[in-house]
Structure formats: structure tokens, C-alpha cells
Backbone bond lengths (Angstrom), bond angles and torsions (degrees), N, CA, C in turn:
res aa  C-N    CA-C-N  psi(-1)  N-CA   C-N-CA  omega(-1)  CA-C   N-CA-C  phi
1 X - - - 1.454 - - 1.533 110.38 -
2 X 1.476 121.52 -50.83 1.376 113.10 177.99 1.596 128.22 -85.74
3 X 1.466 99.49 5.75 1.215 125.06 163.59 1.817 118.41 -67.57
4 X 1.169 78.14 -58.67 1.950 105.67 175.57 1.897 92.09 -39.36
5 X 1.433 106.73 -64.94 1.097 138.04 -131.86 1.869 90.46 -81.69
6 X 0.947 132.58 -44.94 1.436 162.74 144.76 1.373 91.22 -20.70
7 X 0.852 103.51 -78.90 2.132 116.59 -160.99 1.000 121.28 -40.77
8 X 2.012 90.03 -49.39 1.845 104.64 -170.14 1.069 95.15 -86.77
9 X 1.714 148.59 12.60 1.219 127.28 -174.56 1.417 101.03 -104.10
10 X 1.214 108.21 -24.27 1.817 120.93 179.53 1.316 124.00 -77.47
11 X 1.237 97.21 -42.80 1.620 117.39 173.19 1.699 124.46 -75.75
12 X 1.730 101.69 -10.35 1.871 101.99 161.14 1.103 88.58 -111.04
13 X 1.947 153.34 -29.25 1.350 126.46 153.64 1.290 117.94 -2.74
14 X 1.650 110.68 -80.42 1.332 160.51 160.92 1.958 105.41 -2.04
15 X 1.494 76.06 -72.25 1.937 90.80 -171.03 1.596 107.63 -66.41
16 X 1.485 110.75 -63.47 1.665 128.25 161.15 1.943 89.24 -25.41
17 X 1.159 119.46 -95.91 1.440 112.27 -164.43 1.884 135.65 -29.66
18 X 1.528 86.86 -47.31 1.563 106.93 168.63 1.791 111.06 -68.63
19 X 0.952 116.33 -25.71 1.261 122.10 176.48 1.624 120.78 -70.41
20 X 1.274 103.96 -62.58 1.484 121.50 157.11 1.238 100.27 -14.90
21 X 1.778 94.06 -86.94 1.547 111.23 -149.94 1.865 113.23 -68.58
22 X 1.452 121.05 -1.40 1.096 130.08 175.54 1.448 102.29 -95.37
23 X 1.755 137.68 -28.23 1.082 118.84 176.15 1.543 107.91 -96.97
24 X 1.444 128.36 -1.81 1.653 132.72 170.93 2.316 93.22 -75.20
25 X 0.837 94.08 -20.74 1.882 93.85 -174.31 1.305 100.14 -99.38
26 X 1.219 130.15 -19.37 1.949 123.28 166.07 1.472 90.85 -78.49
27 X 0.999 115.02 -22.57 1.809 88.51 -157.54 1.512 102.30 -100.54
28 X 1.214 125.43 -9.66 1.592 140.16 -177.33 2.048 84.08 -96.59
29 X 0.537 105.10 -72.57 1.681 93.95 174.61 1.422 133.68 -32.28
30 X 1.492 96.72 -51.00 1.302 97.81 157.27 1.725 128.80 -78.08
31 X 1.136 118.01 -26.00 1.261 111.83 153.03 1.639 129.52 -51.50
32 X 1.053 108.29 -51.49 1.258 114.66 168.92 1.470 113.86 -33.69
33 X 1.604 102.22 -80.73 1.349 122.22 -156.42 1.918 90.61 -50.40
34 X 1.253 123.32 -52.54 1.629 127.16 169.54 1.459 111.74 -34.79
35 X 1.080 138.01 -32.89 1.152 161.90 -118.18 1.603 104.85 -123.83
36 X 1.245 120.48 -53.94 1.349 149.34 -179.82 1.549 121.12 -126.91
37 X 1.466 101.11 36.25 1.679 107.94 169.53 1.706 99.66 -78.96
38 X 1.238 122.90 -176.84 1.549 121.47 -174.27 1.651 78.30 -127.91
39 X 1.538 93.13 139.52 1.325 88.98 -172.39 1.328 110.04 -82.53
40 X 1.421 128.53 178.21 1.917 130.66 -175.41 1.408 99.10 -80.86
41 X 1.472 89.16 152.19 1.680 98.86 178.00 1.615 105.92 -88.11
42 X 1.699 94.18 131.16 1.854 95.45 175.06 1.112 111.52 -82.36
């Protein structure tokens, strides 16, 4: 039971973390790419 209980607490750690760190890398990406657009020709 506290095994069970163990697992699932690590394993949405787990998801929660990867999640984070996959929407902190869209948003640094998109900065970037903002960052280094070429600007329009006037």
C-alpha cells in the first residue's frame, strides 16, 4: 500500500517536473526566435 502510494507520488513529481521544464523551453524558444527575427524591409 505505501509502496503504491510512494510510486504515484514520484511518478506526478516526475510528470509535474517534465512539464515545467518543457514549457520553461517553449517559452525560451520563443523568446529567442523574437529575439532574432530579421527585421521587415521598409
Amino acid at each position: 500500500m505505501i509502496k503504491k502510494l510512494v510510486l504515484t507520488a514520484l511518478a506526478t513529481a516526475g510528470v509535474a517536473f517534465a512539464v515545467r521544464k518543457l514549457q520553461e523551453s517553449k517559452a525560451e524558444q520563443a523568446l529567442w526566435a523574437e529575439a532574432t527575427d530579421p527585421l521587415p524591409e521598409a
